[in-house]
N, C-alpha and C positions, 0 to 999 in steps of 0.2 A: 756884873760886866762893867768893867770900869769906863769911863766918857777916854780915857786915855788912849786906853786899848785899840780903840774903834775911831778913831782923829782921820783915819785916813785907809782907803782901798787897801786892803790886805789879798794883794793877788796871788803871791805865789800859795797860799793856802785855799786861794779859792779854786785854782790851779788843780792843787793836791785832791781835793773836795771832789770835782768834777772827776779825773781820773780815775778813783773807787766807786763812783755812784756804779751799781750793776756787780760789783765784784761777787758779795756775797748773795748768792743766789738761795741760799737757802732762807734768807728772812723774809719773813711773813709781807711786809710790807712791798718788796720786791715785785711779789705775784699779785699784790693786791693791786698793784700799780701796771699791771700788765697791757690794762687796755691806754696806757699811755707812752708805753715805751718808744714808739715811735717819734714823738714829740718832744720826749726829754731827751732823747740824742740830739733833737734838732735843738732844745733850748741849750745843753750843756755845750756843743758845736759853737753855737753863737753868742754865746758869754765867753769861749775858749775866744775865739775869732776878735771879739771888742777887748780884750786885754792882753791882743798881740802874741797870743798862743796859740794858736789853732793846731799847732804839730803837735800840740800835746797828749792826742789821741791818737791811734794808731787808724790812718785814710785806709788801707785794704780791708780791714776789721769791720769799718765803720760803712765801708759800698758793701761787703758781703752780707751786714745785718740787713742793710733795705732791701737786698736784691731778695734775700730769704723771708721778706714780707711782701711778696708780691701776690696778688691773687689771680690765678691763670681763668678763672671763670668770671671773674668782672673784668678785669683789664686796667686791673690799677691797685694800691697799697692799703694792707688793712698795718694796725700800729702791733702786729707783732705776728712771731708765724703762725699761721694757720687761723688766725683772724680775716672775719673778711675786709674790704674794703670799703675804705669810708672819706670825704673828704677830706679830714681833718689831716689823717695820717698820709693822704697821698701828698698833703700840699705841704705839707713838713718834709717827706721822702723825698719831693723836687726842689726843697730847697738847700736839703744834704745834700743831693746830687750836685745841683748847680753850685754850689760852694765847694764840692770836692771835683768840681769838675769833670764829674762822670756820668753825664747825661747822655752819654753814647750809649752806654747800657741799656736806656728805659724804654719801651717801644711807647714813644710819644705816640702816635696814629690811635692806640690803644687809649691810652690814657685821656687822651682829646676827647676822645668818642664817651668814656666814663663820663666825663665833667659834665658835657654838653648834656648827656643823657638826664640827668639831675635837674634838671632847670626847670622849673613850675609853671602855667601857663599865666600867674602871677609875674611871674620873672624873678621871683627866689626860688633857693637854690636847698634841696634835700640832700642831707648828710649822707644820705646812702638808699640800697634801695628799699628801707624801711620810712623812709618820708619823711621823718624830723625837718624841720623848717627853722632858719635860720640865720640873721642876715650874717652870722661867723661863718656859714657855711659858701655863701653868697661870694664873702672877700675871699676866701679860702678859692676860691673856681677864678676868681678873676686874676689873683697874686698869681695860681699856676698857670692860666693859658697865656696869662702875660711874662711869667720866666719862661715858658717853652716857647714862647715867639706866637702862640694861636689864637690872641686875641679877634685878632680879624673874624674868626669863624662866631663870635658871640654876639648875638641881640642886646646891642649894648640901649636901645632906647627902651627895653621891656625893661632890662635889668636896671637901669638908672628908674624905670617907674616905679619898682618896689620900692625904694632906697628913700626917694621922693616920700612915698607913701605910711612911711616909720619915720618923718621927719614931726616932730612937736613942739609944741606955741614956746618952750624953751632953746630952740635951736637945736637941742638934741636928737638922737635916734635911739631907738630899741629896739628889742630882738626879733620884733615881728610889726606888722599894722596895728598899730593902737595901745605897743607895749609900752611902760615908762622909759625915760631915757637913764642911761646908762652907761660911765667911760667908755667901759668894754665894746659896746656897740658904739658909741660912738666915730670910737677910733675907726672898726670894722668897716663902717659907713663912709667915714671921710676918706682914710686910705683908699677905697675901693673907688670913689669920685674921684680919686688924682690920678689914679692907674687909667681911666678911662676920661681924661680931662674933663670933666663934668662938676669941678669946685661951685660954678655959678650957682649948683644946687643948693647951696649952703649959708645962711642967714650968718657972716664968719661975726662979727659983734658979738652979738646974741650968744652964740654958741662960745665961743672966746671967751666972754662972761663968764657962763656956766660954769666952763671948763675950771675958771679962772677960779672961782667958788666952791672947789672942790678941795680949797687948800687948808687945813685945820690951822690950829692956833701953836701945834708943834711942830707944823711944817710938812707934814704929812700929806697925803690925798687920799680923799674916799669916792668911789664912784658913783654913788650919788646922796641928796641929802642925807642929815642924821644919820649915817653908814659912821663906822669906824675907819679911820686912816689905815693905811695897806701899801707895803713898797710897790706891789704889781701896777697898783695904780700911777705911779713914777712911769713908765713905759704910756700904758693906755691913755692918761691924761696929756702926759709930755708931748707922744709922737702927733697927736691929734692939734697940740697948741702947736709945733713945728711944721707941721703941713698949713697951718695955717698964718704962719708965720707971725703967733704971737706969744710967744714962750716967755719973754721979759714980761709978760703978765703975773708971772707968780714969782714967790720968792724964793730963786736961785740957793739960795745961802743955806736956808732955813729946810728948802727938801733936800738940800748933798747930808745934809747934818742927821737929817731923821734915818738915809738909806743905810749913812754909813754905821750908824747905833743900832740898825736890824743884825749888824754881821756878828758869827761866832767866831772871837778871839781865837780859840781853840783849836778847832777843827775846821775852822772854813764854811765857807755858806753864808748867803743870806737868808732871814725868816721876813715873816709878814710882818713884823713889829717887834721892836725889842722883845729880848729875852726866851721869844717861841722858838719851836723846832726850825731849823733849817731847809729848805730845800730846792731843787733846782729851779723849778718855776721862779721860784720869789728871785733867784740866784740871777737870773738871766735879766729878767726884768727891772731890779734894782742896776744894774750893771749897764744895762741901758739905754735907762732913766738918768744915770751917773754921765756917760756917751754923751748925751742929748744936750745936757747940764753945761758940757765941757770940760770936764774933770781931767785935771793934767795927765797927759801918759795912755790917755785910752783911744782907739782906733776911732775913726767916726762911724756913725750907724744910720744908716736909711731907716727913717721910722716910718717910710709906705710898706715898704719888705720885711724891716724888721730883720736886716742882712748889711755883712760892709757893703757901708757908702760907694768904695771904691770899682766894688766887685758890679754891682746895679747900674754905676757907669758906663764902666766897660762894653756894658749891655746892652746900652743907647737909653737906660730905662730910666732916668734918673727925674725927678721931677722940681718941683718949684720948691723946695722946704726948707727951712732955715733953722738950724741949732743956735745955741751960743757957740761965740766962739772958744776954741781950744784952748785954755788957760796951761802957761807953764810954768811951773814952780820955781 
């Protein structure tokens, strides 16, 4: 893979990339990916959406696949049919929804009632009703009652005490009380603090730092020490330093450079590091991570929603967060 090749966002093949993903149903990987298929409409949706495509999918197609992932005996989205319902998949379904603007379809009342049900006397939040504990699962309840408008109905001083309570002498969070810290959660943590204005919970130096220290020697990010560099972390680390408004902590240059040497010349896609398999997760997240960066030509992206900026607006939802600015060519 030439350094040439890859200089620069190759959209309309990421374009092309996303449009097949699902096509051939008969590969093995397809079915193995089953329990995520909800999520990858939502990640492939929101990579189409930050590189000013979003028609690129067919919108009737794309409301008939979540409506046919509903589950009539919970009252909310399992990530594929006949799956049952689980946070993860319902809060990706509401955010297809609300970006295709078809949340007239979804019986909120229902779904309110799921979310709420899920809440631990901890104040975290279980995946579903097998218990799994989680503070993804935690931001996942709060990102959706806050795009349905039902924030109001949530124990937000329980649910800020768990969050509190997975905070460590690094400034970071983890996936539970007492876990290591971790981008992924970190992110989950902080986002979830700005949705419910609750930032003061957060040591931002300290954690800023960390974040900050997450930058390898080729530009890359890992999630936490001694980890390997990873585009995904481009999202997780970035949107966490943008909420906190200190992104010019790391260097700009040197992560556009590593995201865009993850991409396949070829066929489109990005991987988790040069040269690997491609695929949409890393796709959406390198993409941005790239958003966040300010990379010419690309849409801006709310990294508490992880949806356009413009759209979170509209919404009244928009919070304190700061990108670089939009470089043009």
């Amino acid at each position: 893979m030439s350094a040439m090749s890859t200089a620069e966002l190759l959209i309309p093949l990421h374009v092309a990339y996303i449009q097949k993903l699902g096509e051939n149903k008969d590969d093995l990987t397809y079915h193995l990916t089953s329990h995520l298929r909800m999520n990858a409409v939502y990640w492939g949706l929101t990579a189409l959406a930050i590189m000013g495509r979003q028609d690129a999918l067919d919108r009737d197609e794309m409301i008939e696949f979540v409506m046919s992932c509903w589950d009539e005996e919970a009252g909310a989205f399992g990530a594929n049919p006949g799956h049952d319902a689980h946070l993860l998949s319902t809060c990706s379904a509401i955010q297809i929804m609300v970006m295709q603007d078809a949340l007239d379809r979804v019986d909120v009342d229902r779904v309110v009632k799921f979310i709420l049900s899920l809440q631990q006397p901890s104040g975290v939040f279980a995946g579903d009703a097998f218990g799994e504990i989680d503070t993804r699962f935690l931001y996942c309840a709060v990102n959706s009652l806050s795009l349905l408008g039902r924030l109001g109905e949530l124990d937000v001083e329980k649910t800020v005490g768990y969050i509190r309570s997975c905070r460590n002498f690094d400034g970071g969070f983890g996936s539970s009380e007492g876990a290591e810290s971790h981008a992924a959660q970190v992110f989950v943590c902080v986002a979830a603090l700005a949705i419910l204005d609750r930032l003061d919970e957060v040591d931002v130096d300290t954690l800023a730092w960390w974040l900050a220290e997450r930058q390898l020697p080729n530009g890359g990010l890992n999630g936490r020490p001694e980890k390997l560099e990873d585009v995904c972390y481009s999202f997780w680390v970035l949107s966490a330093l943008s909420i906190l408004r200190k992104v010019p902590w790391i260097d700009a240059e040197k992560l556009t450079s590593f995201i865009l040497s993850a991409q396949d010349p070829e066929g489109g896609g990005i991987a988790d590091r040069p040269g690997d398999m491609v695929d949409v997760f890393h796709t959406i997240f390198g993409v941005a991570g790239l958003s966040i960066l300010g990379y010419p030509g690309l849409v801006d992206l709310d990294p508490v929603y992880c949806m356009p900026a413009k759209l979170i607006e509209s919404k009244g939802l928009h919070k304190d967060w700061q990108a670089l600015p939009r470089r043009v060519v």
